[in-house]
C-alpha positions in Angstrom: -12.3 -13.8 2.2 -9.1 -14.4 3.5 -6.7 -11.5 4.3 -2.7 -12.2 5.1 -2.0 -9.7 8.0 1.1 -8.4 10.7 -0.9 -8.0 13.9 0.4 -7.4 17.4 -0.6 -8.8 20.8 0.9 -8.1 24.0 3.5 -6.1 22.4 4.3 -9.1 19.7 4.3 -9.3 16.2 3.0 -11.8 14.6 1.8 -12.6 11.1 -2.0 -13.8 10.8 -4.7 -14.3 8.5 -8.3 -12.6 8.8 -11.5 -14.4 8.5 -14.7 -14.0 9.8 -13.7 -11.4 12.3 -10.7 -13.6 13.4 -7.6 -13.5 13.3 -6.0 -16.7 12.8 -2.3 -17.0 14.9 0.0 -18.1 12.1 3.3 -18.9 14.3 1.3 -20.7 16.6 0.1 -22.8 13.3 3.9 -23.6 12.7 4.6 -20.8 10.2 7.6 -18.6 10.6 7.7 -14.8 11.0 10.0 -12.6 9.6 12.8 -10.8 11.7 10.3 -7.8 12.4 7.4 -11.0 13.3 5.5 -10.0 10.1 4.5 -11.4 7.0 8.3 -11.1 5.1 9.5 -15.1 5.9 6.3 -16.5 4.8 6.0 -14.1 1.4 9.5 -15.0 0.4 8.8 -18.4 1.2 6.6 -18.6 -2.3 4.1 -21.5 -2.5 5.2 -24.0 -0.4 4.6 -21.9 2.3 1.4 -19.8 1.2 -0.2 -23.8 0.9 1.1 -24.4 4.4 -0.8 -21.1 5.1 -3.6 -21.8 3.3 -4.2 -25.6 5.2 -3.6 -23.7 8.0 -6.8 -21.0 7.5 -8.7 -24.3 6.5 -8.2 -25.9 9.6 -8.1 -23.0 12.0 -7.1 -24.9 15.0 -4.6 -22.9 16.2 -5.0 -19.8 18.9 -7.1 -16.8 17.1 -7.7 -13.5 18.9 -11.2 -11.4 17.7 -10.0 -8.7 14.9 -10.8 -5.0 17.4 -8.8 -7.4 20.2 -5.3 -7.0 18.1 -3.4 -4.1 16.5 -2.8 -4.4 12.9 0.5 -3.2 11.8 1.9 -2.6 8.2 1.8 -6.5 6.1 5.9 -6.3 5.7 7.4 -4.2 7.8 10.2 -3.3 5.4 9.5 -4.4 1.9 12.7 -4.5 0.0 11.5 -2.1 -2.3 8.4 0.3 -2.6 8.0 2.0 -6.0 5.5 4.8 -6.9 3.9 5.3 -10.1 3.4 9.1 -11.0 0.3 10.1 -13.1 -1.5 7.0 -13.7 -5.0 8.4 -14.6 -5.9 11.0 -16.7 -7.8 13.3 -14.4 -5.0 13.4 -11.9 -2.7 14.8 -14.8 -5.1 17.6 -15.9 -5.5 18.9 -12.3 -1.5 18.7 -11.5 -1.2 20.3 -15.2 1.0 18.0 -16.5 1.1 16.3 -19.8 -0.8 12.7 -19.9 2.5 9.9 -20.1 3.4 7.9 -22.7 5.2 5.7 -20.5 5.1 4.6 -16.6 6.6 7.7 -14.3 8.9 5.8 -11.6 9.5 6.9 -8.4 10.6 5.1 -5.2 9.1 5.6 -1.3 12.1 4.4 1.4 11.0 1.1 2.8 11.7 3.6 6.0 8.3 5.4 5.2 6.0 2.9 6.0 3.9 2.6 8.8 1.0 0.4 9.7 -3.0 1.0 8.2 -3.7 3.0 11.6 -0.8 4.9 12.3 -0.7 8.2 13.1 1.2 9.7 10.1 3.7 12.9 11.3 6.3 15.8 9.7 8.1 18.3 11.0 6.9 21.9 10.5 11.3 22.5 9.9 11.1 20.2 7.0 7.6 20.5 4.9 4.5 22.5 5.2 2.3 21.1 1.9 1.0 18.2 3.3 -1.1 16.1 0.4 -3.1 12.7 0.5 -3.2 10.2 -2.5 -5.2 7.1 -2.4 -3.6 4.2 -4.6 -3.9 0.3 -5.1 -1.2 -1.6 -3.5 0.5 -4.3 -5.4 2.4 -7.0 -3.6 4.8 -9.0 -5.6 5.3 -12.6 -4.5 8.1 -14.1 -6.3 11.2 -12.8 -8.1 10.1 -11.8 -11.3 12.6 -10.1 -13.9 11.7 -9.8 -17.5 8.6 -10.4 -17.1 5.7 -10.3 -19.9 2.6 -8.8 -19.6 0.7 -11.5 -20.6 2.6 -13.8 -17.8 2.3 -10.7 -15.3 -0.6 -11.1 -12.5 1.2 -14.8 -12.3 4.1 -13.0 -9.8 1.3 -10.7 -7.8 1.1 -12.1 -4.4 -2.3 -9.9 -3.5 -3.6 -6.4 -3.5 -3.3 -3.9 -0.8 -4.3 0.1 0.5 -1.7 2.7 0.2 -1.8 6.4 1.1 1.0 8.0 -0.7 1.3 10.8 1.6 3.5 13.3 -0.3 5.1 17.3 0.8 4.3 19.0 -2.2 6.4 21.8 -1.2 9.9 19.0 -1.4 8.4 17.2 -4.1 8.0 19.8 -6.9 9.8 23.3 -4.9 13.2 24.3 -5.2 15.2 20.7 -6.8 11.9 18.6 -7.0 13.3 16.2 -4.6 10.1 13.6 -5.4 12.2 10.4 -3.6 12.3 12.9 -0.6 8.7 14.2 -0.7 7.4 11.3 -1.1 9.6 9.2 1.5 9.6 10.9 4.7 9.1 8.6 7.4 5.4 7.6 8.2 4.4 8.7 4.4 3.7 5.1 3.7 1.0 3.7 5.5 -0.7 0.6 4.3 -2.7 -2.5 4.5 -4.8 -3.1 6.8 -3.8 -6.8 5.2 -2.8 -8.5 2.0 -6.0 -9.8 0.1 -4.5 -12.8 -2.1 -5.0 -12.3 -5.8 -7.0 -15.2 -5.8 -9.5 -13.1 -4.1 -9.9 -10.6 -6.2 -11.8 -11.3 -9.3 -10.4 -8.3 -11.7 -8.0 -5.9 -9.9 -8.9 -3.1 -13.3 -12.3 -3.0 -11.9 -12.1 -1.8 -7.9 -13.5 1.3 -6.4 -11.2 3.9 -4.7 -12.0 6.4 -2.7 -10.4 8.6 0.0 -11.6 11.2 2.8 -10.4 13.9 5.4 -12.7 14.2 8.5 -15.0 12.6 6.9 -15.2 14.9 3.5 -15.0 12.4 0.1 -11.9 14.1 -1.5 -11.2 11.4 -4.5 -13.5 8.8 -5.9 -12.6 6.8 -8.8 -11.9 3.1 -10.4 -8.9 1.0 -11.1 -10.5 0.5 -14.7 -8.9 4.0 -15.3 -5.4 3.3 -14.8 -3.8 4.2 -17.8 -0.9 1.9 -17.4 -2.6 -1.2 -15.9 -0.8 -4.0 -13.7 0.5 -6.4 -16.1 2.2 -3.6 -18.0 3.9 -1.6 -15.0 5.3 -5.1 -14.0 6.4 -5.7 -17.3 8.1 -2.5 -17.7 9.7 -2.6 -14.5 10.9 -5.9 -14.5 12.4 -5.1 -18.0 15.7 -4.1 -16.3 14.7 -4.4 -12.2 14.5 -7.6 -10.1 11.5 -7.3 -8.7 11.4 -9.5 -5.1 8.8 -10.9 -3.2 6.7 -8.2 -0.4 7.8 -5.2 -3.0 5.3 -3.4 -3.5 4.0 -1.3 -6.2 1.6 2.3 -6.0 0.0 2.2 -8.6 -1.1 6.0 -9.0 -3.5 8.1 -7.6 -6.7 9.6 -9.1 -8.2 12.7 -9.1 -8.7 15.0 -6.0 -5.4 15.8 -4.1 -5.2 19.5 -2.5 -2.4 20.0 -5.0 -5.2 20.3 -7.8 -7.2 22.6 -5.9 -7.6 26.2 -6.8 -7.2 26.9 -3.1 -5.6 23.8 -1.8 -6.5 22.2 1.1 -3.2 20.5 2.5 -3.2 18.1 5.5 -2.9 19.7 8.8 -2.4 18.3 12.1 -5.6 16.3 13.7 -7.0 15.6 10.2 -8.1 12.3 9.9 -7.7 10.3 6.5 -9.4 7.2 5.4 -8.2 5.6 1.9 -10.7 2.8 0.9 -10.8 -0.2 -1.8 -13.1 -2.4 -2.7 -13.0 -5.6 -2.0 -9.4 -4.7 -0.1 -9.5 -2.7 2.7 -9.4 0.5 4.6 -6.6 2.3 6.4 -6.9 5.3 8.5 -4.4 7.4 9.8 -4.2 10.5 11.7 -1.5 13.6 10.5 0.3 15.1 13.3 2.6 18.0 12.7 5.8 18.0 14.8 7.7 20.7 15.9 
C-alpha cells in the first residue's frame, strides 16, 4: 500500500509517500510542495501529477528517510474547505436523542482547526469545558467536482483518511448552538496520518472504525452503516457547492461519544485518544487543557 503523506525533517515540510516503512522524498523526486511544503500543489495538480507521483513510488530512487525517523504532519495543511456531516448512523442519533435524518446534516470545521495525526489537541478552560471525541472517515476530494451524480461520485475521491472531530459540547449545543464554533476551535481537527488513494481501498462502505481514550475502546463500528454513504453526500453537496481538490469531507461519527453517556465522560487534559480505520490509518493525539 501506498499512502500520500506531509512529513517533516529537520524542521521541513515536505510531501512523501509511505511504503514499506519508507518514506519516499517527493520534492527530491521533482514533485512540487505546496506553500505550507505539503501535499496541496500535487492534489490540485489532478492526474498528471498523481502519475508523476505514482512513477515516482515505482522507481523509488530518490532520498527516503525510515517512517519513526520523520514527523508526520496533517496531509494538507489548510484544505480549502472541511465539512462535517452530523448524525450519519443510526446509533449515534439514538444516544444524542435526536431524530434519524432524512437528509445529510452540514456543518463546516475552519481549515484553522486542523492539526497533524499526532498532535497534541488543546482548549482553553475560558472558552469550553465538554470536551468530546468522534471517530469519522476522512474523504479527500481530488478534482473540482460540482453537480455531481451519485453514480459518477467515487470518480472525484482522491483517497480516504482518519479524522477525530473533536467537538465542545458545551458551544455546540449550549446557549446559541454555535456547532461551526464547537466544532472548529483550533486543533479540533486532527487527521491523517496519510492519504490512502482510493485505488487502495477495495469498498470504502465496508471499513472498521474504532476509537479509544487511555487505552479504553469507546466507539467500534463499520462504514457499511453510514446512512448517507459517499456517493450520495458528494452528490448532495456538490448539488449547489464547488467542491475543490484536498476538501475534505467527515463523514459522521458512530456510536460512543461521552455526550451519549448517562454520566458522560468528557476529555480532560493528559487523555490520550487514538481514532483507528481499517485499511487507513491511526492518529493519536493528546488533549491538553489551557489556562
Amino acid at each position: 500500500m501506498v499512502q500520500l503523506v506531509t512529513f517533516s525533517v529537520d524542521g521541513s515540510k515536505r510531501p512523501g509517500a509511505i511504503k514499506d516503512d519508507r518514506v519516499l522524498d517527493l520534492q527530491a523526486a521533482g514533485l512540487p510542495a505546496g506553500q505550507a511544503g505539503d501535499l496541496s500543489e500535487i492534489v490540485q495538480g489532478g492526474e498528471p501529477l498523481l502519475a508523476r507521483v505514482r512513477s515516482a513510488v515505482a522507481d523509488w530512487k530518490a532520498q527516503d528517510y525510515a517512517v519513526d525517523a520523520v514527523r508526520l504532519e496533517a496531509p494538507i495543511q489548510h484544505p480549502p474547505k472541511v465539512i462535517g456531516i452530523g448524525l450519519n448512523y443510526i446509533d449515534h442519533c439514538r444516544e444524542a436523542n435526536m431524530d434519524v435524518p432524512t437528509e445529510p446534516v452540514i456543518f463546516t470545521k475552519h481549515s484553522t482547526s486542523v492539526t497533524g495525526p499526532y498532535d497534541d489537541v488543546h482548549w482553553y478552560e475560558d472558552v469550553c469545558h465538554d470536551m468530546d471525541y468522534e471517530v469519522e472517515l476522512g474523504v479527500v476530494i481530488g478534482k473540482k467536482a460540482s453537480r455531481v451524480s451519485e453514480s459518477d461520485a467515487l470518480d472525484y475521491v482522491l483517497g480516504y483518511t482518519v479524522v477525530n472531530d473533536v467537538s465542545a459540547r458545551d458551544l455546540q449545543l449550549g446557549g446559541a448552538g454555535q456547532w461551526d464554533i464547537g466544532k472548529s476551535l483550533d486543533t479540533f481537527c486532527p487527521y491523517g496520518p496519510s492519504i490512502v488513494t482510493a485505488n487502495e481501498i477495495a469498498d470504502p462502505h465496508d471499513l472498521d472504525l474504532s476509537l479509544s481514550v487511555n487505552g479504553e475502546i469507546r466507539q467500534t463500528s463499520n462504514t457499511s452503516n453510514l446512512i448517507f454513504k459517499i456517493p450520495a453526500l458528494i452528490a448532495y453537496l456538490s448539488k449547489g457547492i464547488t467542491l475543490l481538490p484536498g476538501d475534505l469531507i467527515a463523514t459522521g461519527t458512530p456510536f460512543g461519544v461521552a455526550l451519549g453517556m448517562k454520566e458522560p465522560k468528557w476529555l480532560k487534559d493528559g487523555d490520550v485518544c487514538e481514532a483507528s480505520v481499517d485499511g487507513v490509518g491511526t492518529i493519536r493525539n493528546t488533549m491538553r487543557l489551557r489556562s
